[in-house]
C-alpha positions in Angstrom: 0.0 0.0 0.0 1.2 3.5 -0.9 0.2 6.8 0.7 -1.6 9.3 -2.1 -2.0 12.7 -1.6 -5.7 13.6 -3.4 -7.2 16.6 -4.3 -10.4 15.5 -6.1 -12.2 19.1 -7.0 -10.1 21.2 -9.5 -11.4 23.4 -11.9 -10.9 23.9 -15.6 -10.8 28.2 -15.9 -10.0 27.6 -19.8 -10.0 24.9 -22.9 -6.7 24.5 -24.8 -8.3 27.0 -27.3 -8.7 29.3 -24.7 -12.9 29.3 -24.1 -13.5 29.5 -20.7 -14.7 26.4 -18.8 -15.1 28.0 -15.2 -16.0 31.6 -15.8 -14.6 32.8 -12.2 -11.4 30.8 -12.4 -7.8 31.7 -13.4 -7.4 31.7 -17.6 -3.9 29.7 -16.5 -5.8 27.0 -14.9 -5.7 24.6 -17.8 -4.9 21.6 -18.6 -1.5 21.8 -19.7 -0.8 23.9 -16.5 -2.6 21.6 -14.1 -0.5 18.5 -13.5 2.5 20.1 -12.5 1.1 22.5 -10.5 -0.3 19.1 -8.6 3.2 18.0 -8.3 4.4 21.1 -7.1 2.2 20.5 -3.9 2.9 16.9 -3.4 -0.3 15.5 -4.7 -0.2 12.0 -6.8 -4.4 12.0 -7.1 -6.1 14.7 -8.8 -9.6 15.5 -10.1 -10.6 17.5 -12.9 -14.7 18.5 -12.0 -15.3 20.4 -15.4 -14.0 17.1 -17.3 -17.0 16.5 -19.1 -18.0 20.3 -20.7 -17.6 20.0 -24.0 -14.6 21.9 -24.7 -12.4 20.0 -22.3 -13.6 16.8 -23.2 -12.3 17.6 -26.5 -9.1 18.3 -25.3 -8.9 15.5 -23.2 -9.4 13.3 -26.4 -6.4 14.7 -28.0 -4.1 14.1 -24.6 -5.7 10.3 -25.0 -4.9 10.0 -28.4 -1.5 11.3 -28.5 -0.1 9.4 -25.9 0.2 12.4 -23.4 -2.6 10.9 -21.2 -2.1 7.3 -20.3 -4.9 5.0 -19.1 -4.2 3.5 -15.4 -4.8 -0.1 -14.7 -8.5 0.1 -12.1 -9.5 3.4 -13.9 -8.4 7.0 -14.4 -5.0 8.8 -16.7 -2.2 9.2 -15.8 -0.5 12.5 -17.1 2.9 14.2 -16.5 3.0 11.9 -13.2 0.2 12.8 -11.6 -3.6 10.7 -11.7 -6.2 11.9 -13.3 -10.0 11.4 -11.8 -12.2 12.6 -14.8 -15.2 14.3 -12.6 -18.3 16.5 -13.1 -19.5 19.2 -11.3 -23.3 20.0 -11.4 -26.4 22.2 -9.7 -29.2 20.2 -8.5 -32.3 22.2 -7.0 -34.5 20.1 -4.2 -38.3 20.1 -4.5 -38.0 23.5 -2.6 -36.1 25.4 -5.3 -32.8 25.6 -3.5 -29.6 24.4 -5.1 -26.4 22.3 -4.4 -23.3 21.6 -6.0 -22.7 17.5 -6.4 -19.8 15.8 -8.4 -19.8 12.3 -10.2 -16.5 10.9 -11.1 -16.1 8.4 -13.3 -13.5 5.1 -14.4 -12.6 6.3 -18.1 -13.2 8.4 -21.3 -16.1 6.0 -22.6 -18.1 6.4 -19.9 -17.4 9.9 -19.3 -18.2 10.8 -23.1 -21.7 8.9 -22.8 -22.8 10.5 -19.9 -22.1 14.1 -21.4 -24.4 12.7 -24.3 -26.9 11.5 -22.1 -27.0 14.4 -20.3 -26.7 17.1 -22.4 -30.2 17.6 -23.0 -30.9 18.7 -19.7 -28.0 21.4 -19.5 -28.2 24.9 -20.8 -24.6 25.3 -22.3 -22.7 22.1 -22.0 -19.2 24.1 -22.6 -19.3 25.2 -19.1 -18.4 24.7 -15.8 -21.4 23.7 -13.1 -24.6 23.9 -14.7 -28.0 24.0 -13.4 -29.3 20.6 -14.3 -33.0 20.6 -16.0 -33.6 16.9 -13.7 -34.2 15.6 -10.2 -31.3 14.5 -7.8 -32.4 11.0 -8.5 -32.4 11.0 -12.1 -28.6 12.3 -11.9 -27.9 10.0 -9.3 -29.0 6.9 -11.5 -27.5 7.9 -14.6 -23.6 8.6 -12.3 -24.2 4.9 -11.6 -25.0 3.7 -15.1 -21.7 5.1 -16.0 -20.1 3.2 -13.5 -19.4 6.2 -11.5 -19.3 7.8 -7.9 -21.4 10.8 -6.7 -20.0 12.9 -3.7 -22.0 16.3 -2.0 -19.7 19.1 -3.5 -18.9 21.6 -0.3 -21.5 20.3 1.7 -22.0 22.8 4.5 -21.4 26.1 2.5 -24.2 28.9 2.2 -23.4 28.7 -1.1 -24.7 25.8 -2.7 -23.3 23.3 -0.1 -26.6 20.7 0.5 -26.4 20.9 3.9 -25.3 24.6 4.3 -28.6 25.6 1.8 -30.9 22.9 1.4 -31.7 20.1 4.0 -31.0 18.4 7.5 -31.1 15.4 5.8 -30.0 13.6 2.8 -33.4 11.5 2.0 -35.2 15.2 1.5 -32.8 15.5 -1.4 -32.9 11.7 -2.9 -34.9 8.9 -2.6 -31.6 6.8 -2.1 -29.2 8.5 -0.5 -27.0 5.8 0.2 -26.3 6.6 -3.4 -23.8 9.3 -2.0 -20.4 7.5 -1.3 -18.9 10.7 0.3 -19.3 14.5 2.0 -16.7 17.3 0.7 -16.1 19.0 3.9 -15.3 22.2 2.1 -13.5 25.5 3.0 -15.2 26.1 6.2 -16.1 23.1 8.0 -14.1 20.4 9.6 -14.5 16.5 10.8 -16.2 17.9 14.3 -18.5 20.4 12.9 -20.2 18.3 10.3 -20.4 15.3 12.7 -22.8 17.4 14.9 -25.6 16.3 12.0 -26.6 12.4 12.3 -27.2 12.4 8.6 -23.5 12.6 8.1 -22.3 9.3 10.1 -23.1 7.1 7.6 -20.7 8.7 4.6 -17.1 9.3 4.1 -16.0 13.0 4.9 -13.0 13.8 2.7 -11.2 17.5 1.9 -10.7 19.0 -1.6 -9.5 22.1 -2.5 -12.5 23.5 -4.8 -9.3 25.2 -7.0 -10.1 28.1 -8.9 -6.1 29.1 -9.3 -2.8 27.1 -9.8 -2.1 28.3 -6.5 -5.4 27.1 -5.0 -4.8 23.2 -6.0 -4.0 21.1 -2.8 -5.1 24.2 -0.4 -7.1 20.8 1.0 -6.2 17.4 1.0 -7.1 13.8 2.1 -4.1 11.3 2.5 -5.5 7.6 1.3 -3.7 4.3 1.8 -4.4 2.9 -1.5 -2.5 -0.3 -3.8 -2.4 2.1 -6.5 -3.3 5.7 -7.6 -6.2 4.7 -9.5 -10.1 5.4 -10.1 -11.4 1.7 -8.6 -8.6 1.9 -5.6 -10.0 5.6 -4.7 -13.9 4.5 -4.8 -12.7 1.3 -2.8 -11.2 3.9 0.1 -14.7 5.7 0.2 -16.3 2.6 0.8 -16.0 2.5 5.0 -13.8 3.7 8.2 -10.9 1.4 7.2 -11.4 2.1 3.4 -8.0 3.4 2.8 -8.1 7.3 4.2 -5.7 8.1 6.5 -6.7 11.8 7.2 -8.1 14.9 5.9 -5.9 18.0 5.5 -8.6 20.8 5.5 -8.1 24.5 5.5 -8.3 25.7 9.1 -11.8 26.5 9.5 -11.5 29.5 10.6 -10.0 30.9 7.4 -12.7 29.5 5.6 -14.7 33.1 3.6 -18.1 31.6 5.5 -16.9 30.5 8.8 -19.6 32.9 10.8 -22.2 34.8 9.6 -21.6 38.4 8.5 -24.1 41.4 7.5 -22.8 43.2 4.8 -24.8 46.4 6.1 -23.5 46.9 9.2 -19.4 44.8 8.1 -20.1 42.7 11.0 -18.5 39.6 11.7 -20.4 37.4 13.9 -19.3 36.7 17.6 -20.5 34.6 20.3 -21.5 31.3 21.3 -24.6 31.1 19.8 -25.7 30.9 16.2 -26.6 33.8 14.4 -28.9 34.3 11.7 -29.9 37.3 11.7 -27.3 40.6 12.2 -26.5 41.7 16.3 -26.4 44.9 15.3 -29.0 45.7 13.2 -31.6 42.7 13.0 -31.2 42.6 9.1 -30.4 39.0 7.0 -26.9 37.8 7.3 -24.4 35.6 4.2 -25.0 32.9 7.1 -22.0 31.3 8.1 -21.1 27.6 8.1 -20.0 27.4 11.9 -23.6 29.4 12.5 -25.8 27.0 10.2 -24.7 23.8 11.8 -24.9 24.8 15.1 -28.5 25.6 14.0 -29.3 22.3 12.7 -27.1 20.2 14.9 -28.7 17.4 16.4 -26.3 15.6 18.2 -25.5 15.9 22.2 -23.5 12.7 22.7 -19.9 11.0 21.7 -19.3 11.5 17.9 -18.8 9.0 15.5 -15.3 7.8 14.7 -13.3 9.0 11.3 -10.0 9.5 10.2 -8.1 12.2 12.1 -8.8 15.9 10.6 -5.6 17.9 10.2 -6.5 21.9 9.9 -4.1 23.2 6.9 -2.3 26.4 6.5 -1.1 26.6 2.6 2.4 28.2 2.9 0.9 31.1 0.6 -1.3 32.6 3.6 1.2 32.7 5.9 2.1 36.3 6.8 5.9 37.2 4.9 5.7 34.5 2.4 5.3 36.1 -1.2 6.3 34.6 -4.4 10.4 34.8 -3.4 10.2 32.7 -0.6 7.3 30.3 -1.5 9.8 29.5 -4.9 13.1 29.2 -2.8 11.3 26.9 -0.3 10.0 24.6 -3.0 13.1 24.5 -4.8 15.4 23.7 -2.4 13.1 21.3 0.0 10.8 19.6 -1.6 7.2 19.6 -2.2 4.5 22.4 -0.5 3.4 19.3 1.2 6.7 18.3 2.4 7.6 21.5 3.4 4.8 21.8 6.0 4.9 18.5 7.2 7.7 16.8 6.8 11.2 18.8 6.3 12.8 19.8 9.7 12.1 23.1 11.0 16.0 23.4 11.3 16.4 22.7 7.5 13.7 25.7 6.7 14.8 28.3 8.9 18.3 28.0 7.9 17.0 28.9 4.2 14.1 31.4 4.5 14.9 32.4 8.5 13.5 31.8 11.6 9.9 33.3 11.4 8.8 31.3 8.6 10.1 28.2 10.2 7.8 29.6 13.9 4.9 30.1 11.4 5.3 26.4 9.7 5.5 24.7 13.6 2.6 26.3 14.5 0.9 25.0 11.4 1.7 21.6 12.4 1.0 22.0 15.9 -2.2 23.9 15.5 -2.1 26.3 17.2 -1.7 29.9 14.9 -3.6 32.9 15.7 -6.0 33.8 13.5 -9.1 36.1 12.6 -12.0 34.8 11.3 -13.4 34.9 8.1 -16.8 35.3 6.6 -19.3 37.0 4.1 -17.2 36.2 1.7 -14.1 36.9 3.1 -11.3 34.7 3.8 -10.0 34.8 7.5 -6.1 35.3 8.0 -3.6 34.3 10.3 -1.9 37.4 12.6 0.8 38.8 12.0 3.2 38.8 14.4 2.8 42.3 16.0 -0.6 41.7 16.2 -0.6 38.5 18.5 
């Protein structure tokens, strides 16, 4: 058994002919740019979520066909040394009207290609990135399986599209088999203890993806899986139960998250307290509700929490204060891997080449323990600088 780094929810920003994919993300989020940015971080498993749009499964076709793009024994490509997961993004609105994000993933280019065709007819422009789907959950759900795939909740607790954040308590109001679902994205906000609060969430898989909009945003989250090989059927295996194959989940500290606590725009206030808020403290006007806020809300759990892999909150290097470009490159260069260098390389060994605050910052990462404001509306939180501790 090896252990994979995997970062299963990367965007597309633009085709190889340079139509965009993912209107909000980076032009230089392509496909020729994407492996090697995954390398850069340490990952070995990657998934593409706009794989089956139309323009990218285009150029997908000519990586296959040219040899750039090799299939991997169990499922999936392998391309410039890093896995491929070929995965789809979609909008799915409940019988209420209110939407989530969900992503299928599936073995190969066949069965990708004939669920594009299948499904086309119930998109509105198939050459983009997460579109509104003109079906029910269950429909989607059925047809993911007929392509031998696997469905995860995309961001699951977000305000913003996430099915638990904006929908339901409860899987079954969504589907009418829900066991369907082989895993929860935890997303940017949330972590292991915060979604375990909800009952409904004990029976999947939690694992952490980055939701990459940027180069720089691919492996901001990770899970660490104990698989034979980096490959489609090894992954799905791993989701399967609690000693599937995932070691841990490397999510972004919650409290960095843009929707950890509520926040009214009106008033640029930042939620505070123990209890939830939905509504503003200072005004009384609606709030961008925040993840921490909306499953204390719904929480229905008092007692001892269900076991699952141990969640590790993640600092990228990148939003640490006093790393810019310069340093990020030198540390990268000379040490190893992004992944390495904040887990893995001695402290000794970092502060000798970049000095000894970066090296404080990256302990502090690893033991937990960094000051930092809270983010939310929106916002991303940020650790404190150092005169401000």
């Amino acid at each position: 058994m090896t252990l994979v780094y995997g970062d299963l929810h990367i965007h597309i920003g633009r085709t190889s002919t340079g139509k965009p994919v993912k209107i909000t993300a980076s032009p230089k989020l392509n496909l020729e740019n994407i492996p090697g940015a995954a390398q850069e971080k340490g990952l070995g498993l990657i998934g593409l979520v706009d794989a089956a749009c139309s323009g990218v499964l285009q150029d997908l076709d000519i990586l296959a066909d040219s040899g750039k793009m090799q299939p991997v024994p169990g499922g999936g490509y392998l391309c410039k040394g890093v896995t491929l997961l070929l995965g789809h993004e979609v909008e799915i609105a409940n019988t209420t009207g209110r939407e989530a994000h969900f992503l299928g993933f599936f073995p190969d280019l066949a069965n990708l290609q004939s669920y594009a065709r299948e499904l086309a007819p119930s998109v509105t422009n198939p050459s983009l990135s997460t579109q509104r789907l003109r079906m029910d959950g269950d429909t989607w759900l059925q047809m993911v399986r007929a392509h031998q795939g696997v469905a995860l909740a995309a961001h699951a607790f977000t305000p913003h599209k996430g099915v638990y954040g904006n929908c339901v308590r409860q899987l079954g109001e969504m589907f009418s088999c829900p066991d369907l679902i082989s895993g929860l994205e935890l997303g940017l906000s949330a972590n292991t203890a915060m979604a375990a609060q909800i009952q409904d969430t004990h029976r999947y898989t939690y694992i952490s993806n980055s939701d990459a909009h940027s180069l720089a945003t691919i492996g901001r989250e990770f899970t660490v899986y104990d698989l034979p090989s980096p490959s489609f059927r090894a992954w799905a295996r791993a989701l399967q139960g609690p000693k599937g194959g995932i070691i841990a989940t490397h999510g972004l500290e919650p409290l960095l998250g843009k929707y950890y606590r509520s926040y009214c725009k009106t008033c640029q206030l930042l939620a505070s307290g123990a209890d939830p808020v939905s509504r503003c403290q200072a005004c009384g006007g609606p709030v961008v509700y925040g993840v921490w806020d909306r499953l204390r809300e719904i929480a229905d759990v008092s007692g001892d929490l269900p076991k699952k892999p141990p969640y590790k909150p993640h600092v990228p290097l990148m939003m640490l204060p006093g790393i810019g470009p310069r340093t990020y490159g030198q540390l990268i260069k000379k040490l190893g891997t992004e992944i390495e260098v904040m887990y893995t390389v001695s402290l000794g060994a970092i502060g000798d080449l970049v000095g000894p605050d970066v090296a404080e910052q990256i302990a502090g990462v690893r033991l937990g323990n960094l000051p930092i404001l809270p983010g939310g509306g929106g916002k991303y939180g940020r650790v404190k600088k150092a005169e401000e501790r």
